[in-house]
C-alpha positions as CSV (number, residue, x, y, z in Angstrom):
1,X,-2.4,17.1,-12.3
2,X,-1.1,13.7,-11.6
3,X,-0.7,11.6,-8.7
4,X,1.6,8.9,-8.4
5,X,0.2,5.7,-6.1
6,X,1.4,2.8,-4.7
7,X,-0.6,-0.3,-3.7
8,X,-0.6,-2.4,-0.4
9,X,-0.8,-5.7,0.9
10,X,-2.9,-8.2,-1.3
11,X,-1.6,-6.7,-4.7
12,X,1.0,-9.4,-4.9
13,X,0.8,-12.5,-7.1
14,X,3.1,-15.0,-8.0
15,X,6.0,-14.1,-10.6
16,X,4.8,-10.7,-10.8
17,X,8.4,-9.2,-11.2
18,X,9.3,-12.1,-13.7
19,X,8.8,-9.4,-16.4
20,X,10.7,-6.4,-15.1
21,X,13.7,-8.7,-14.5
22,X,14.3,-8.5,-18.4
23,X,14.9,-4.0,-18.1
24,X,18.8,-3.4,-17.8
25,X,19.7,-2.9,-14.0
26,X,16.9,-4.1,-12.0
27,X,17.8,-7.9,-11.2
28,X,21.2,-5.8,-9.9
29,X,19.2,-3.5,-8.0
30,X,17.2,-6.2,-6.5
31,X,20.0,-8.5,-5.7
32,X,21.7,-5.3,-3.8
33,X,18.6,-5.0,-2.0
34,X,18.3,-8.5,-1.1
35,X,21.7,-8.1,1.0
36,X,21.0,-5.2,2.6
37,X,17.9,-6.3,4.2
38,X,18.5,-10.1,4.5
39,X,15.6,-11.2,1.8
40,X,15.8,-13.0,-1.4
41,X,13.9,-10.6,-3.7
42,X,14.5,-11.7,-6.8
43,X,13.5,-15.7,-5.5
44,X,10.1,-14.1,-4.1
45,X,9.3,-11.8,-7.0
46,X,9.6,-14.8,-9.8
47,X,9.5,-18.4,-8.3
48,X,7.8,-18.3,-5.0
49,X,4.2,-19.5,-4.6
50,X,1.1,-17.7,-3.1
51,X,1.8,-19.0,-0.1
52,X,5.1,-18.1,0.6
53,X,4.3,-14.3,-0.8
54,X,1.5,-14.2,1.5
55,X,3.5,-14.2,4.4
56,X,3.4,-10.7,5.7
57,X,7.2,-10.4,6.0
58,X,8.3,-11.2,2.4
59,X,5.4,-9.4,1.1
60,X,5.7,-6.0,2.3
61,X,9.3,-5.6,1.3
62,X,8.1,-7.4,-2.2
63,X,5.7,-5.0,-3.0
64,X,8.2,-1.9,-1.9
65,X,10.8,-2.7,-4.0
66,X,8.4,-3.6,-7.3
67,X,6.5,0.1,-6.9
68,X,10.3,1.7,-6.4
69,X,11.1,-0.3,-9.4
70,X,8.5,-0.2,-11.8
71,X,8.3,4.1,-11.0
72,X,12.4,4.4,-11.8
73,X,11.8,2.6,-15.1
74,X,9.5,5.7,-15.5
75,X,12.6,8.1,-15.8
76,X,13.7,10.4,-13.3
77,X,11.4,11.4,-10.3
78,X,12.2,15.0,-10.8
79,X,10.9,14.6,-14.7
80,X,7.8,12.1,-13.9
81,X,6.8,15.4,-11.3
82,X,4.0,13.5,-9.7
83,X,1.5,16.6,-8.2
84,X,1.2,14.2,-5.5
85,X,2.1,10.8,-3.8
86,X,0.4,8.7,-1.7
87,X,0.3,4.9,-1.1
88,X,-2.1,2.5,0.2
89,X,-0.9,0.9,3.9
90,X,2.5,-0.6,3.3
91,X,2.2,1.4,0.0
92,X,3.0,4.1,2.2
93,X,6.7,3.6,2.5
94,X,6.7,3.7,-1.7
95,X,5.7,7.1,-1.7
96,X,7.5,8.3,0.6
97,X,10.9,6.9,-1.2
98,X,9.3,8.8,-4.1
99,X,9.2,12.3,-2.3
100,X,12.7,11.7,-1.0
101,X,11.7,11.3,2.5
102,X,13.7,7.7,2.7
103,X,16.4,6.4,0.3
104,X,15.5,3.8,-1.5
105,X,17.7,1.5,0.8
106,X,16.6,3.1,3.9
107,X,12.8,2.7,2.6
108,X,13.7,-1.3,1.9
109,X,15.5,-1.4,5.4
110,X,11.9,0.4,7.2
111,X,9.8,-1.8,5.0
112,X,11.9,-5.0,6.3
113,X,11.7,-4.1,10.0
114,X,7.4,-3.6,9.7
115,X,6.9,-6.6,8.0
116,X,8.9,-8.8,10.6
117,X,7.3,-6.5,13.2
118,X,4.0,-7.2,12.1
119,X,4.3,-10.7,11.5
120,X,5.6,-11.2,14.9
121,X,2.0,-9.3,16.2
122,X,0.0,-11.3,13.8
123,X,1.4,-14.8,15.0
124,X,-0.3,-14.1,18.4
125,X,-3.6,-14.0,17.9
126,X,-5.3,-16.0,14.7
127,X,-6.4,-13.1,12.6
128,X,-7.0,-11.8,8.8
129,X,-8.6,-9.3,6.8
130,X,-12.1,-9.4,4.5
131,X,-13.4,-6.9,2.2
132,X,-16.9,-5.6,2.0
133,X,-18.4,-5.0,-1.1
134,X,-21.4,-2.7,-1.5
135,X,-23.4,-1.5,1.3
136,X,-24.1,1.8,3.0
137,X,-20.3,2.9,4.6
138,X,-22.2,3.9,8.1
139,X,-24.3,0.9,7.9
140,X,-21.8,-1.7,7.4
141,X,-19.3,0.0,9.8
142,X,-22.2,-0.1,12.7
143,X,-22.7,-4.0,12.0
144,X,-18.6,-4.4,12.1
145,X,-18.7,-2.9,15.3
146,X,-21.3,-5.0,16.7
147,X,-19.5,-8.6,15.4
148,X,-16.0,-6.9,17.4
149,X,-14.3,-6.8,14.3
150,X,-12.6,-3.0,13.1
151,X,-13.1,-1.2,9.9
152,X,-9.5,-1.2,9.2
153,X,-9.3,0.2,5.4
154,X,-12.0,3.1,4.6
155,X,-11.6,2.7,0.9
156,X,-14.2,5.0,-0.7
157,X,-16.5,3.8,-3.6
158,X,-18.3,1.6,-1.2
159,X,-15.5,-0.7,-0.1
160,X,-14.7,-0.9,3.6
161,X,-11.8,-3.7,4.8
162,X,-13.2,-5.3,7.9
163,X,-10.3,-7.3,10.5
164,X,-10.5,-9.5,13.4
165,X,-9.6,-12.9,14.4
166,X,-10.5,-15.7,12.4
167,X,-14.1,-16.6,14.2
168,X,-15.1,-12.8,14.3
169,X,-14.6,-12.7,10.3
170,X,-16.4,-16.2,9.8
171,X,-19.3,-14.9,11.9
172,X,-19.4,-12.2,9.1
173,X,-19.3,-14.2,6.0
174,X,-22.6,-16.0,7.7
175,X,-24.2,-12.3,8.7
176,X,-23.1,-9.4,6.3
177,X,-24.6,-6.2,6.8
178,X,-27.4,-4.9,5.0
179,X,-26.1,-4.0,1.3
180,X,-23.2,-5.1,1.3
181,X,-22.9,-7.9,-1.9
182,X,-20.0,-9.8,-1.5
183,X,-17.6,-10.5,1.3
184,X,-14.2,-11.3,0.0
185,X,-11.2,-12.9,2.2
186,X,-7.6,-11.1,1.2
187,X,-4.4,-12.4,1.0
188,X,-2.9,-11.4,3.8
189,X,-1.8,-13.0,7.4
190,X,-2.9,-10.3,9.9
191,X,-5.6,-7.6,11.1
192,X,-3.5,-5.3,9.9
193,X,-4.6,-1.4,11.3
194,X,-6.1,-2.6,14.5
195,X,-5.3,-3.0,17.6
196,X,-3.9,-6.3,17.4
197,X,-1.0,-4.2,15.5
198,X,-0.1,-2.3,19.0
199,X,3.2,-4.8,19.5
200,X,4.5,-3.8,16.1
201,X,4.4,0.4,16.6
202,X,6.4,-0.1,19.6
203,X,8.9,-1.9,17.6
204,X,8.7,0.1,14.6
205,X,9.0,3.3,16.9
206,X,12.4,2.4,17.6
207,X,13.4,1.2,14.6
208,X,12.7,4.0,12.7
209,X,15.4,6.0,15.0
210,X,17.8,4.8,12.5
211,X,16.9,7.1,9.8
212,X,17.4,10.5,9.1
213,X,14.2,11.5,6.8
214,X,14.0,14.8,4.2
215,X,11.2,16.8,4.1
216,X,9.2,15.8,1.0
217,X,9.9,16.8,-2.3
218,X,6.1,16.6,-4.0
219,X,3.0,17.2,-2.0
220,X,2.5,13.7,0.0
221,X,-0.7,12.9,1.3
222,X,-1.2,10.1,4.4
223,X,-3.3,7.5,5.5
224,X,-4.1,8.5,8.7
225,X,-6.5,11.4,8.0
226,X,-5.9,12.2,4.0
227,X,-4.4,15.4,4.8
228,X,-0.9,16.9,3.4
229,X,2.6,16.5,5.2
230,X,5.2,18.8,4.4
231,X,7.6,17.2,7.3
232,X,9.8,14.3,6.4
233,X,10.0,13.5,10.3
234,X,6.1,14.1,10.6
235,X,5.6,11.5,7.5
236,X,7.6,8.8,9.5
237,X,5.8,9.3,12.7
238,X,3.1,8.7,10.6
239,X,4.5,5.1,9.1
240,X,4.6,4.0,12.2
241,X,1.5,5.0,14.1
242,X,-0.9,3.6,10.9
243,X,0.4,0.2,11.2
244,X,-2.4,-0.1,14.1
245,X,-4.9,2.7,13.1
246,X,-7.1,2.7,9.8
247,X,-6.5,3.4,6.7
248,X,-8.4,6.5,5.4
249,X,-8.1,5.9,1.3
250,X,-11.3,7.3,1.1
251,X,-10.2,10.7,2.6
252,X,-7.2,11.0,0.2
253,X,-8.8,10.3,-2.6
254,X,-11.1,13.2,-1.3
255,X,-7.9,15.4,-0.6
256,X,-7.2,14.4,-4.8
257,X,-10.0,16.2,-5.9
258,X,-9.3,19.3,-4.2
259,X,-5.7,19.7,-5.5
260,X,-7.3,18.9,-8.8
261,X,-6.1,15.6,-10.0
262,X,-6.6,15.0,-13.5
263,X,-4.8,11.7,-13.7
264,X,-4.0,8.7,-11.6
265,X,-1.1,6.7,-12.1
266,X,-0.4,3.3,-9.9
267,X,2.8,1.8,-10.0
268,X,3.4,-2.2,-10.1
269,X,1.2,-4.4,-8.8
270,X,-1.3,-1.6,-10.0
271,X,-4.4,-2.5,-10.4
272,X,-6.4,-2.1,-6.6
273,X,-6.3,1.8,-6.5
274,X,-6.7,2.6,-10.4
275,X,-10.1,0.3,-10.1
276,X,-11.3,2.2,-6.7
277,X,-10.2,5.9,-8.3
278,X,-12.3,5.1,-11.5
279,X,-15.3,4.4,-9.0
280,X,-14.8,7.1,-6.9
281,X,-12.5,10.0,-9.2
282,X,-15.4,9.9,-12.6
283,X,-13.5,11.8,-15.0
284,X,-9.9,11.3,-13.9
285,X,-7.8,9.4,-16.1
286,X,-6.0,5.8,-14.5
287,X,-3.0,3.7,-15.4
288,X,-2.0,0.5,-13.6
289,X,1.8,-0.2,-13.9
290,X,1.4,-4.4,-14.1
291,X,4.2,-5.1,-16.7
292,X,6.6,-3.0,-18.3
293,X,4.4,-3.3,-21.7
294,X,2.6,-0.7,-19.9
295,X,5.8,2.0,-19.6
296,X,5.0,3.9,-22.8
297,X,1.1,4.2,-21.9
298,X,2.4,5.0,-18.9
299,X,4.9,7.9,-20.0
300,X,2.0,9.4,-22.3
301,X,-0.3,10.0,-19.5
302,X,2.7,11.5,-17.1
303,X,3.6,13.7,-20.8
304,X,-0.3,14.5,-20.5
305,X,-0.9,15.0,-17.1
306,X,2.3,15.6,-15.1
């Protein structure tokens, strides 16, 4: 059984759709994308520095258009016939474009309208996001508590994403908890799934009015709690409520198992989720999407699997 995933925030690098740009179609598909939502794709996917990418607006809407992208250059959805879709944070709205719960437009538009929303929430208060490597999961979530900051991202194979301000995640770097190897800063602009999100659901809430969602068309599994949703208007209540509550990867990787994944397949930027489901998924075969060198690797494992 295969599951199709999409990856979040911090997956981004410079250029990254430089590549895909050369496949017949997608610099049109971009461009009509671009003037829908009011955001030079194609200038952010291929010339723009880190910087620029980092900025939680441009980003999210980057990295929902690459994974909606790189999975069409797949084939058709119907013959790729992912058991499941899920996707990390913002990775979210991917899959949900993938089960048909949003248009592709529509799932650019929501994408658009988080981003700014969160950006917004971010710019009041001087905050960010550090990953833990290592450590005992009830250990290291105990010592977050204590420093103030939240376990935002539950990641399973012994990562756990702390957020805070800026002076709550420097106070970890110099006190890490017990285990725990590494602490490593991401690249992005907000303590994103905490509280300091709340301004952006209440925005988000009434954006998402605009929409009409479909119930899904292949089992999608959320965030929130790693469980199922069959309801297309349940999924985007969902969207918007995990902007400000943790991400439970750990929990859908769990839910995986038990539908009885045999492959894992992460669409472009892969590369974060395919490393934490070879960790935490021993036996189940993974592909990151980077470039589309990878398509025919790709299409052998969905022949395979799927």
């Amino acid at each position: 059984m295969l599951v199709l995933v999409a990856p979040g925030q911090g997956a981004q690098t410079p250029g990254f759709l430089t590549p895909w740009l050369d496949l017949p179609g997608v610099e049109d598909r971009l461009r009509a994308w671009s003037d829908a939502i009011g955001l030079d794709l194609v200038h952010y996917g291929t010339n723009a520095d880190a910087d620029e990418i980092r900025d939680t607006a441009i980003a999210q809407p980057l990295l929902v258009a690459a994974g909606i992208l790189s999975g069409a250059a797949l084939g058709d959805i119907a013959t790729v016939a992912p058991g499941a879709v899920a996707g990390h944070s913002v990775g979210e709205i991917t899959a949900a474009a993938f089960a048909g719960v949003l248009d592709d437009t529509a799932a650019l538009t929501l994408v658009r309208k988080r981003g700014l929303a969160m950006a917004e929430a971010a710019a009041i208060t001087r905050t960010g996001m550090s990953a833990l490597l290592g450590g005992d999961p009830e250990v290291s979530v105990a010592h977050l508590e204590k420093l103030g900051l939240t376990p935002a991202n539950i990641n399973g194979a012994g990562q756990i994403v702390a957020a805070g301000t800026l002076e709550q995640l420097a106070a970890l770097d110099e006190d890490k908890p017990e285990g725990v190897r590494k602490v490593v800063a991401l690249k992005v602009a907000g303590a994103f799934h905490t509280h300091h999100m709340g301004p952006a659901v209440d925005r988000l809430a009434e954006a998402a009015k605009e929409f009409a969602p479909l119930d899904p068309k292949f089992t999608y599994v959320s965030n929130k709690d790693g469980q199922t949703v069959a309801s297309g208007a349940e999924i985007v209540d969902r969207l918007v409520g995990q902007v400000a509550n943790p991400v439970r990867w750990d929990l859908c990787m769990e839910t995986f198992k038990e539908l009885g994944v045999t492959a894992l397949l992460e669409v472009c930027p892969g590369g974060t989720l395919t490393g934490l489901a070879k960790r935490a998924l021993p036996g189940v075969k993974t592909l990151a999407l980077k470039t589309p060198d990878d398509l025919d690797a790709a299409r052998e494992l969905i022949a395979e699997h799927s």
